[in-house]
C-alpha positions as CSV (number, residue, x, y, z in Angstrom):
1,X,43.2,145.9,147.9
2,X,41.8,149.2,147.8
3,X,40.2,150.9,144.2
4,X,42.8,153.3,144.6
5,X,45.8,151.2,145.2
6,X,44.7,149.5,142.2
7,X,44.8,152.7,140.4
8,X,47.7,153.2,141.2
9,X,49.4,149.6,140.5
10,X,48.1,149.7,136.8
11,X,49.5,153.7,136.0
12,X,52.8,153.1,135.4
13,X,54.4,156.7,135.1
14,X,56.6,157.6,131.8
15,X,59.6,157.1,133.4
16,X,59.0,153.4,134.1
17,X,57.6,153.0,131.0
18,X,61.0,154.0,129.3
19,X,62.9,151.9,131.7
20,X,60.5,149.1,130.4
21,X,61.2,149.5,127.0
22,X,65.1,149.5,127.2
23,X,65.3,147.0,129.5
24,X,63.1,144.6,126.6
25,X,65.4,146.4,124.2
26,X,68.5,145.0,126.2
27,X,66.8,141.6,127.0
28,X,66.3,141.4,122.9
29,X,69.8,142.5,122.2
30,X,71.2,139.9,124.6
31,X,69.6,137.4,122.9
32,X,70.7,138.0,119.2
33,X,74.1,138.6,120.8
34,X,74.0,135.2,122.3
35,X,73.0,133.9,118.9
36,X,75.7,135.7,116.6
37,X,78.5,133.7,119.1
38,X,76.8,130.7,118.7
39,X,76.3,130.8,115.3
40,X,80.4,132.4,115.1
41,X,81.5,129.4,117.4
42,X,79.8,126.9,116.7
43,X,78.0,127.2,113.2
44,X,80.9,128.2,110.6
45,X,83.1,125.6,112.0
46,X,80.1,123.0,110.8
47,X,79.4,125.1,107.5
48,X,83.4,125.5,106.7
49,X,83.6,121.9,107.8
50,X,81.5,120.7,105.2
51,X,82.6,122.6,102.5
52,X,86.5,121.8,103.3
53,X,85.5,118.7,102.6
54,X,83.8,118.6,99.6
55,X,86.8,120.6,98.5
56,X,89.2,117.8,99.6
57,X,87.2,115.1,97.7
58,X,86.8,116.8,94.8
59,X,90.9,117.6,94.5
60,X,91.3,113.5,95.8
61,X,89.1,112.5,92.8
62,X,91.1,114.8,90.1
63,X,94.5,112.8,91.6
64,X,93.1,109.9,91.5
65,X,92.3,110.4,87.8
66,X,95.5,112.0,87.1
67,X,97.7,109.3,89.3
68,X,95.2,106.3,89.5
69,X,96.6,104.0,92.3
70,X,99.6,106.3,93.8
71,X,98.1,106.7,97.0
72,X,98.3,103.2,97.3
73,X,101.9,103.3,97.3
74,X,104.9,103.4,99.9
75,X,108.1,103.8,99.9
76,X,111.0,104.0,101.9
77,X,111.4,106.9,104.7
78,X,114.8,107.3,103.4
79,X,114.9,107.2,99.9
80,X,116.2,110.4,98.5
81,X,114.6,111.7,95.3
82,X,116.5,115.1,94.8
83,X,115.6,119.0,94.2
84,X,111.3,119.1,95.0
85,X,110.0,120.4,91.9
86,X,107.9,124.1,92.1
87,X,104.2,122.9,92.3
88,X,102.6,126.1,89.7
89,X,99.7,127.5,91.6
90,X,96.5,128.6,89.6
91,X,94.9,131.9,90.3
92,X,91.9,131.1,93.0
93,X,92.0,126.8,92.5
94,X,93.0,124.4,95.4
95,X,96.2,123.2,94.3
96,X,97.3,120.7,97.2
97,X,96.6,119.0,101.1
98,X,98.1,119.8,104.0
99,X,99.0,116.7,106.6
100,X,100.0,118.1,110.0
101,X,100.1,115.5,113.0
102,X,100.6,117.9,115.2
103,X,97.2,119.5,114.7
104,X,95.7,116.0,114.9
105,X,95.6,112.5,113.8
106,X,93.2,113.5,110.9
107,X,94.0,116.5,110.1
108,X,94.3,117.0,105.6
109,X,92.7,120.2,104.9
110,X,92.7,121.9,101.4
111,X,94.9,125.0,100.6
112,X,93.7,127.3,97.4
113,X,95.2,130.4,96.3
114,X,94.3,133.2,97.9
115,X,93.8,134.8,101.5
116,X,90.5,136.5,100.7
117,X,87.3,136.2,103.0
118,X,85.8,133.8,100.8
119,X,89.1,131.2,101.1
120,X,89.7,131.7,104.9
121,X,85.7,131.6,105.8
122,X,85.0,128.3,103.8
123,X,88.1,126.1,102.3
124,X,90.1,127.1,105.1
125,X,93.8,127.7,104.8
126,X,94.8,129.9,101.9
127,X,98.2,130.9,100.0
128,X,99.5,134.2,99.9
129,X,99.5,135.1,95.9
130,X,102.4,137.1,96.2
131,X,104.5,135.0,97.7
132,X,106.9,131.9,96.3
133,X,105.1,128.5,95.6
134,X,106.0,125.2,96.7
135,X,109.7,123.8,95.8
136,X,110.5,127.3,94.6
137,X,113.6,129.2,96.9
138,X,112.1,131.8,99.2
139,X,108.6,132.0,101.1
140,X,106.0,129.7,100.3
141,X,102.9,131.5,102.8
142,X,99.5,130.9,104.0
143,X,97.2,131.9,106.1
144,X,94.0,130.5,107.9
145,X,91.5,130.9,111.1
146,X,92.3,130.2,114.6
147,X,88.6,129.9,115.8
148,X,85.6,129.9,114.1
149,X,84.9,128.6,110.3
150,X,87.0,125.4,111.1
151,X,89.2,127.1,113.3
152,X,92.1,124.8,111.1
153,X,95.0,126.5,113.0
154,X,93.8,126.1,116.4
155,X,97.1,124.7,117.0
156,X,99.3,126.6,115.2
157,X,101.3,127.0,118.6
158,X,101.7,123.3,120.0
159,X,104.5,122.8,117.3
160,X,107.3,120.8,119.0
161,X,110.6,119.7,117.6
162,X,110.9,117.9,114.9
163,X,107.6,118.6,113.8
164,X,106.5,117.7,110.2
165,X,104.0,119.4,108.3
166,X,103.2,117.7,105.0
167,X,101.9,119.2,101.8
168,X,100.3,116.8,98.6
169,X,99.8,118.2,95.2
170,X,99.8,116.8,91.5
171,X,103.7,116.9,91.7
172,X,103.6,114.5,95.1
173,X,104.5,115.2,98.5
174,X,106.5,118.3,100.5
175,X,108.0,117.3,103.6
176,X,108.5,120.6,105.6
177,X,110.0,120.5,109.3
178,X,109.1,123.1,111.6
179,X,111.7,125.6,112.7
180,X,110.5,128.9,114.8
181,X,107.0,130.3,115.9
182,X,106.8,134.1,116.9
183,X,104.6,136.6,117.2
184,X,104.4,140.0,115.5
185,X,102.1,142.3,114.8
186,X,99.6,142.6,112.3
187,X,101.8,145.5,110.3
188,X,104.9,143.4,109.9
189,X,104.3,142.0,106.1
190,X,108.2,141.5,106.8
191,X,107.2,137.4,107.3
192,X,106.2,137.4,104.2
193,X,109.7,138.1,102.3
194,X,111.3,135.7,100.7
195,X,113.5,135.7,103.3
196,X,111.0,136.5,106.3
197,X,112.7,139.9,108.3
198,X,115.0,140.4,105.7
199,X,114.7,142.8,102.8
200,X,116.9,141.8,99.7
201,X,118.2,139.2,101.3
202,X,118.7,136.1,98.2
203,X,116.7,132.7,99.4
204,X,118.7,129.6,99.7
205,X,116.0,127.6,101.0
206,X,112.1,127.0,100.7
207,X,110.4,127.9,103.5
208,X,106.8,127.7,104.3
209,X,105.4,130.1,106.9
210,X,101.8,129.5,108.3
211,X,100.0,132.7,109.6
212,X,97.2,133.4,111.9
213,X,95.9,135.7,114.6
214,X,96.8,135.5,118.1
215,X,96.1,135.2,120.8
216,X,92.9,132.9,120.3
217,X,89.0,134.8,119.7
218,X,91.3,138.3,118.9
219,X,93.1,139.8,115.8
220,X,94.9,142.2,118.1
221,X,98.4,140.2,116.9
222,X,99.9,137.7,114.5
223,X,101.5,133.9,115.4
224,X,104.0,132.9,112.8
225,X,105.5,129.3,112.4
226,X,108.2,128.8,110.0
227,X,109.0,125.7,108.7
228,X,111.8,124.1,106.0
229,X,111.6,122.1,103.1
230,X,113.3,119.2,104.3
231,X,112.6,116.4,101.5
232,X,109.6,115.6,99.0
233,X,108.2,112.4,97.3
234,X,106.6,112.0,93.8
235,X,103.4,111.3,93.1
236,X,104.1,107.7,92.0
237,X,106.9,107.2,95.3
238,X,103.9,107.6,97.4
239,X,103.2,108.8,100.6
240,X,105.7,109.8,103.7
241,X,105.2,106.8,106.4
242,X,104.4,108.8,109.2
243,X,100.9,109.9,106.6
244,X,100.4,106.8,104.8
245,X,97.4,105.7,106.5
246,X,95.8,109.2,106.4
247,X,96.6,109.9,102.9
248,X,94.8,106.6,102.0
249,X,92.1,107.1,104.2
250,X,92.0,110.6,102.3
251,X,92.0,109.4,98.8
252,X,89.3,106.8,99.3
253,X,86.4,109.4,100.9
């Protein structure tokens, strides 16, 4: 090779030296890019993992001291203790579990007041303040992630008929059935009513609607499922059978 071709090889001109520089700009972007969706995919659904459960056992030990050896008990599926009593919800506190087979054998995640970042992104499924409470007529609502930070409603639309979702809290146990899934758009607080879609209307039943965006790794819409209050079970009655094992598994972590 020639003095002058070599010359020429090692001069790059300024306009290759700015392609340079963006395309080491680009390669550096890619790369944080790739990291923010691993970290977002992967990460927070080990971080919100760990804290949902620490939550859990730390709302299983205050039962356990409030209830010592009701988890331990079972009763008959159709035993019929009356009206559910309203659970009172404390500002920001996890006040119960949810149990919902359809999400998965082990599924028992915490619910605390509140839909804020700080609920969704680490306990994981959060009630709306404004709406009703559990065992109270009307709309008893939360919310919680599709993907990412447990992703804990992944399946909020495999619900099938006669679909159970099951809620614990110091009172004992909610038994809601599933009823509907639709979805709406982020504007329509109407869900929320006491009676979702309908303004004024009086509730006759409790109903317990579980929000979350759609479709998956977007916020561009809302999936709804409603569900009914179909029964409930005090503390001391025990678990629902379809749970038992879980709830016991549950109280002993």
């Amino acid at each position: 090779m020639t003095r002058s071709a070599l010359r020429t090889r090692a001069k790059a001109t300024p306009g290759q030296r700015l392609l340079g520089g963006i395309g080491e700009i680009l390669i550096t972007l890619g790369i944080v890019l790739l990291l923010f969706v691993g970290w977002e995919l992967w990460w927070t659904n080990i971080d919100a993992g760990r804290t949902q459960s620490q939550v859990t056992s730390q709302f299983v030990q205050d039962l356990n001291m409030g209830s010592p050896g009701a988890s331990n008990a079972q009763g008959e599926a159709d035993e019929d203790f009356g009206t559910a009593p309203i659970t009172t919800i404390p500002d920001g506190e996890t006040f119960g579990i949810f149990y919902i087979p359809r999400f998965g054998k082990d599924f028992a995640h915490p619910v605390t007041n509140g839909v804020g970042m700080d609920v969704l992104n680490s306990v994981g499924i959060g009630h709306y303040p404004d709406t009703q409470e559990p065992g109270e007529p009307g709309n008893f609502a939360v919310a919680a992630h599709r993907q990412t930070h447990g992703q804990v409603f992944w399946n909020i639309d495999k619900f099938q008929d006669g679909d159970k979702v099951y809620l614990q809290t110091r009172k004992g146990f909610y038994t809601y059935e599933w009823r509907d899934t639709e979805i709406v758009h982020p504007s329509q607080s109407e869900v929320l009513l006491p009676v979702p879609h309908q303004p004024g209307a009086e509730p006759s039943a409790s109903m317990l609607t579980m929000t979350s965006c759609h479709p998956p790794f977007t916020t561009r819409m809302r999936i709804i499922a409603y569900a009914e209050l179909e029964s409930w079970r005090p503390a001391d009655a025990g678990p629902p059978q379809e749970i038992a094992d879980l709830v016991t598994r549950t109280m002993e972590n």
